[in-house]
VONUKOL-645908 format. One record per atom (N, C-alpha, C, CB): residue number from 0; residue in one letter; atom name; x, y, z. Coordinates in nm, 4 decimals. Glycine has a CB too. Layout:
<pts>
    nr   rest   atom         xx         yy         zz
   NUM      A     CA          X          Y          Z
...
</pts>
This chain:
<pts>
    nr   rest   atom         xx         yy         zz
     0      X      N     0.5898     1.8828   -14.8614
     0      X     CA     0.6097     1.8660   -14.7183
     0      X      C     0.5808     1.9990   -14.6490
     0      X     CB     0.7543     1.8165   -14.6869
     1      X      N     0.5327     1.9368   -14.5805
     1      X     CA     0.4559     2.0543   -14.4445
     1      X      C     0.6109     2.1713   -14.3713
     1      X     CB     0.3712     1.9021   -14.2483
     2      X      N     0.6013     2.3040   -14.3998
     2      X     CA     0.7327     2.3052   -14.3175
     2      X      C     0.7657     2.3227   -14.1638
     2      X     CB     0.7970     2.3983   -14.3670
     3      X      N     0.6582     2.3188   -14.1109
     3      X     CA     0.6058     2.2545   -13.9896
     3      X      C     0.6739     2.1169   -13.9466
     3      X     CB     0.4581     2.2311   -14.0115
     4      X      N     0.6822     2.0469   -14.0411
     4      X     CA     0.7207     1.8966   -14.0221
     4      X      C     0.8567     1.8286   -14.0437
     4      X     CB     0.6425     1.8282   -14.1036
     5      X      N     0.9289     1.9819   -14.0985
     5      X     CA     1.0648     1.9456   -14.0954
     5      X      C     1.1390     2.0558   -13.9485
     5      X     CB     1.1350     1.9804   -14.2761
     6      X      N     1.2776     1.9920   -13.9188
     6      X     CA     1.3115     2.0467   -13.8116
     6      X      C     1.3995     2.1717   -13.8535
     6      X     CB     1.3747     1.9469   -13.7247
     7      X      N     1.3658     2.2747   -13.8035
     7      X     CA     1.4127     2.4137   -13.7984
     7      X      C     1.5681     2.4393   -13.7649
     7      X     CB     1.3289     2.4833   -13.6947
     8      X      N     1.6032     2.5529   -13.7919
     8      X     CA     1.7084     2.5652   -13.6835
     8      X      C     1.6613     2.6134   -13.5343
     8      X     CB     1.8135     2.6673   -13.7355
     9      X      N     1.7604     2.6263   -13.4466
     9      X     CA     1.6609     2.6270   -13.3541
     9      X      C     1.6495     2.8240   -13.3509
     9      X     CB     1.7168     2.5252   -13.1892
    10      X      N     1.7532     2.8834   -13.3618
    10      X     CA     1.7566     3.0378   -13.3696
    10      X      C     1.6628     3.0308   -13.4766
    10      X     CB     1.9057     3.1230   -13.4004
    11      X      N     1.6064     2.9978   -13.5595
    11      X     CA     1.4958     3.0211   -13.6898
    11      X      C     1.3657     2.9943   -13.5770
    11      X     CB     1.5084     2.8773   -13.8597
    12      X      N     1.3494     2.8437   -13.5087
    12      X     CA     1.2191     2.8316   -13.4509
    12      X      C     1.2384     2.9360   -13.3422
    12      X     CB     1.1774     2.6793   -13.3990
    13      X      N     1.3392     3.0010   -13.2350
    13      X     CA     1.2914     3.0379   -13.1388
    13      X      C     1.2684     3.2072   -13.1984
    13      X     CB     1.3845     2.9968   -13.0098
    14      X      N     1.3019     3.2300   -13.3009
    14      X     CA     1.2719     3.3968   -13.3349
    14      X      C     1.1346     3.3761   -13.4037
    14      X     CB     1.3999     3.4876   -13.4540
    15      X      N     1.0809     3.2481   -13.4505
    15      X     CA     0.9577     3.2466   -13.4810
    15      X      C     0.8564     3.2692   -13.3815
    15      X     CB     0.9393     3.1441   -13.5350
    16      X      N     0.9354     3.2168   -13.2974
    16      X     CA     0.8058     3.1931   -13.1234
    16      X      C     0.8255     3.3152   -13.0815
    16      X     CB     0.8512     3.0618   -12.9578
    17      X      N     0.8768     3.3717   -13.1388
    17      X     CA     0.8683     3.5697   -13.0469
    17      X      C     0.8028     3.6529   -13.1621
    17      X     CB     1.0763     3.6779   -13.0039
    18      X      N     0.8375     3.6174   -13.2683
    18      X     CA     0.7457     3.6774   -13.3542
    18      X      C     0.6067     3.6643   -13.3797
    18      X     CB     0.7842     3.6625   -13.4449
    19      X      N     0.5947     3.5377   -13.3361
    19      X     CA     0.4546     3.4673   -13.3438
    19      X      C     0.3594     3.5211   -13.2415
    19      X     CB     0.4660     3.3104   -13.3206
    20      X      N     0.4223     3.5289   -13.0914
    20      X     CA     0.3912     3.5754   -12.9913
    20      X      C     0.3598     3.7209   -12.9980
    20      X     CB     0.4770     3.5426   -12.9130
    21      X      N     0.4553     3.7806   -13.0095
    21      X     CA     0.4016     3.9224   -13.0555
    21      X      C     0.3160     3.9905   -13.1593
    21      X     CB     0.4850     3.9757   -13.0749
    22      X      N     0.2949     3.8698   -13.2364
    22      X     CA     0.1833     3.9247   -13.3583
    22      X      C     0.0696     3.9578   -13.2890
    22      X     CB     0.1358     3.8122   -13.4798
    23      X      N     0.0204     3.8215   -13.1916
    23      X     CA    -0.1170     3.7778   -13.1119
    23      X      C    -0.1357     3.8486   -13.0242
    23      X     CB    -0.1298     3.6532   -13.0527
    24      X      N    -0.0023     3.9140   -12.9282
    24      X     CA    -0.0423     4.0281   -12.8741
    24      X      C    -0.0837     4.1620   -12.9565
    24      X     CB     0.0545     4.0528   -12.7952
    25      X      N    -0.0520     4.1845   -13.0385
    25      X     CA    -0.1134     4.2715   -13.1163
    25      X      C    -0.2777     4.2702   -13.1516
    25      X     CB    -0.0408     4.2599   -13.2252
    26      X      N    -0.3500     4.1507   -13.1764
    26      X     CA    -0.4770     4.1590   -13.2106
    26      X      C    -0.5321     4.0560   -13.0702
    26      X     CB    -0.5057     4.1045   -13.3849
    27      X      N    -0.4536     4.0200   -12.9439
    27      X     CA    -0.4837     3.9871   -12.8447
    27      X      C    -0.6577     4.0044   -12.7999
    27      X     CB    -0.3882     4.0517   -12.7763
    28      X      N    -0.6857     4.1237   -12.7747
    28      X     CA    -0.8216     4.1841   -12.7483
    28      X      C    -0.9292     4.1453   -12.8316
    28      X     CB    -0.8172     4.3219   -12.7569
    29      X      N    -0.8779     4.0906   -12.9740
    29      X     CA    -1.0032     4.0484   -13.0642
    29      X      C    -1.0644     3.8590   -13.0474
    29      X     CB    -0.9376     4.0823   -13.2478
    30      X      N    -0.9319     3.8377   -12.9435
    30      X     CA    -0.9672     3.7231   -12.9593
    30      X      C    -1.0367     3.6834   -12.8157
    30      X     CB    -0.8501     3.6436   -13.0076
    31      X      N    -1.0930     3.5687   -12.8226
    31      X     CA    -1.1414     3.5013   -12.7304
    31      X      C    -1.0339     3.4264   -12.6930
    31      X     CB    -1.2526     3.4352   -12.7615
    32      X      N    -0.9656     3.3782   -12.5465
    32      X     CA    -0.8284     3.3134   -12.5289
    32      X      C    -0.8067     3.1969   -12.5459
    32      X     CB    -0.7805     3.3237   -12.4247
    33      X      N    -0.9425     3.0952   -12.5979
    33      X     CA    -0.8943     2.9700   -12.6614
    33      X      C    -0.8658     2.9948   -12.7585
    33      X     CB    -0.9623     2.8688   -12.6726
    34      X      N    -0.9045     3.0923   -12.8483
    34      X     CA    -0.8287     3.1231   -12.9611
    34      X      C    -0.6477     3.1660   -12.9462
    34      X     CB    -0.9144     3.2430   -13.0195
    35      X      N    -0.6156     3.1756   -12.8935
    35      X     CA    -0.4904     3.2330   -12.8463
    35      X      C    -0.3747     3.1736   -12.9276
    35      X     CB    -0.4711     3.2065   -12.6936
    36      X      N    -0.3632     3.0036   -12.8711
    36      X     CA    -0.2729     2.9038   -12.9064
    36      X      C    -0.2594     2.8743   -13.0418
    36      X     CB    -0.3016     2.7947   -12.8457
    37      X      N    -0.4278     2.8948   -13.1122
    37      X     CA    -0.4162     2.8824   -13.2697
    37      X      C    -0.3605     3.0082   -13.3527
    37      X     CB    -0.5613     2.8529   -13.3268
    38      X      N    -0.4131     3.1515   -13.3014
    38      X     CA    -0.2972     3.2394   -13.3688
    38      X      C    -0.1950     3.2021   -13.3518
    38      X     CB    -0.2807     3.3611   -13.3386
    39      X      N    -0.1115     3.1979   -13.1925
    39      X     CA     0.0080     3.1639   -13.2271
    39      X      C     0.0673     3.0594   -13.3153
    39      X     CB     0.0472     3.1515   -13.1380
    40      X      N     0.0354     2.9387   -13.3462
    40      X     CA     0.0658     2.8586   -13.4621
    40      X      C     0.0447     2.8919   -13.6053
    40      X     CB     0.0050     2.7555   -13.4466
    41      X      N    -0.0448     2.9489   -13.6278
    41      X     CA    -0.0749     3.0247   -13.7222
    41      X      C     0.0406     3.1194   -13.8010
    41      X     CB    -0.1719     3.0939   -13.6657
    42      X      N     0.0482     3.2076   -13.6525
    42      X     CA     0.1750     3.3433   -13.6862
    42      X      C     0.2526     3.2600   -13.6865
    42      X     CB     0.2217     3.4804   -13.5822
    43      X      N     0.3387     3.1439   -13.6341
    43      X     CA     0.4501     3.1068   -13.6015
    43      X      C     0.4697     3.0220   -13.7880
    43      X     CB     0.4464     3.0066   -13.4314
    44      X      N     0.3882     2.9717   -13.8111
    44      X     CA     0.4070     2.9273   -13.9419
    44      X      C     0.4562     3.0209   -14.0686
    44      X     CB     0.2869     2.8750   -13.9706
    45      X      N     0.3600     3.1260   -14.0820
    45      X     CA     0.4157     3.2624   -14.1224
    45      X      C     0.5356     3.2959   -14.1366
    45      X     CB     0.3858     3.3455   -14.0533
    46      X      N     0.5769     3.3307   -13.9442
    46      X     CA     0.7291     3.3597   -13.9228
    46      X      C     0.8323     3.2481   -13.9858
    46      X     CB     0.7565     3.3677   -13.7604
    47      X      N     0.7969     3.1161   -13.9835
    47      X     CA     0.8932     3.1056   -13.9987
    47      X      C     0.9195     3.0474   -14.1353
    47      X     CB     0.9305     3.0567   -13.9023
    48      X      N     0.7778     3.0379   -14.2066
    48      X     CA     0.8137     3.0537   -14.3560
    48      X      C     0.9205     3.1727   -14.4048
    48      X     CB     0.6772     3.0811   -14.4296
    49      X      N     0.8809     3.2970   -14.3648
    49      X     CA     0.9463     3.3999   -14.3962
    49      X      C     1.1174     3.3912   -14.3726
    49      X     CB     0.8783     3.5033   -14.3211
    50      X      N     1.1429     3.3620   -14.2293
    50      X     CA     1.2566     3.3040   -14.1889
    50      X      C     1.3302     3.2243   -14.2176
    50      X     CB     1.2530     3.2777   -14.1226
    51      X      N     1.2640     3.1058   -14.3142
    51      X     CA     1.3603     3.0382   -14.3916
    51      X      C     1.3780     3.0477   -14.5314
    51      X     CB     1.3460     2.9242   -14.3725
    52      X      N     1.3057     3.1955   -14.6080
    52      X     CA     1.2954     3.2039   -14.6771
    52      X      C     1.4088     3.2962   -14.6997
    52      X     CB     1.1921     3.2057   -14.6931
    53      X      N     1.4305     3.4127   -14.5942
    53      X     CA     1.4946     3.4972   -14.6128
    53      X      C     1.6619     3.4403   -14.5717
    53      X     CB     1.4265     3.6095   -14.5420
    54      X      N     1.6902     3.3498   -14.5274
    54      X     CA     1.7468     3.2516   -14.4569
    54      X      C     1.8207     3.1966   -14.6015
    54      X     CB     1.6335     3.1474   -14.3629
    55      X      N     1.7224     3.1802   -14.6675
    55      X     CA     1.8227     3.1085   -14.8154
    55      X      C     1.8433     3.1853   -14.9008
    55      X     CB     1.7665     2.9941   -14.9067
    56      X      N     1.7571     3.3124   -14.9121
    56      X     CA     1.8066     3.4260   -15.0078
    56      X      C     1.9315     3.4723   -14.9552
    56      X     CB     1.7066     3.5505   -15.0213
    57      X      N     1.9543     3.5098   -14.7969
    57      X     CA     2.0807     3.5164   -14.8102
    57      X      C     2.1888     3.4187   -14.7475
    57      X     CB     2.0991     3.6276   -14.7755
    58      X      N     2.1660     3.3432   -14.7550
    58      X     CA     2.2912     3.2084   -14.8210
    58      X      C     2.3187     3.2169   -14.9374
    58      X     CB     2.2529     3.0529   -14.8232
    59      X      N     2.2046     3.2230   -15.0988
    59      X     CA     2.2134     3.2172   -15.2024
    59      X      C     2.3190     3.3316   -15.2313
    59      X     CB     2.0912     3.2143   -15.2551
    60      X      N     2.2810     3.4784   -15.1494
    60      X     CA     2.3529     3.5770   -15.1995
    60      X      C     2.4615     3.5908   -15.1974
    60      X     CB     2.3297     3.6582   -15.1725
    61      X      N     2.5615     3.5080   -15.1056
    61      X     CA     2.6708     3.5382   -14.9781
    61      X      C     2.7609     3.4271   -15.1311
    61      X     CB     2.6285     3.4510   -14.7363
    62      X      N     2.6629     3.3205   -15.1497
    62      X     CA     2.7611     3.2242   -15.2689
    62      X      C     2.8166     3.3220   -15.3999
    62      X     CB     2.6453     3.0802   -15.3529
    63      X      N     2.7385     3.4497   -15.4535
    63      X     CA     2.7662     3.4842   -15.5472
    63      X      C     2.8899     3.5718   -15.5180
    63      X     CB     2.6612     3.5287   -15.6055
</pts>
């Protein structure tokens, strides 16, 4: 399953959408601005892989 396609928390999706956002401003200038919307989905997938990754490492840790 896509993790796109399951529902987030919402503090997990909305720190993704600022992280995501700020990646694209970072390489902003390289893009052409229809490109824009697809970095951001792009980064935002990223973020928030990372985010729920780090998200269960420490849950996992907090149990031991």
């Amino acid at each position: 399953m896509f993790i796109e396609s399951r529902p987030a928390d919402p503090r997990v999706h909305e720190a993704a959408i600022r992280i995501a956002r700020r990646c694209r401003h970072v390489i902003q200038c390289l893009l052409r601005e229809e490109e824009w919307a697809e970095a951001d989905r792009e980064f935002y997938r990223v973020a928030r892989e990372e985010l729920e990754a780090f998200r269960t490492t420490t849950c996992d840790d907090r149990g031991r």
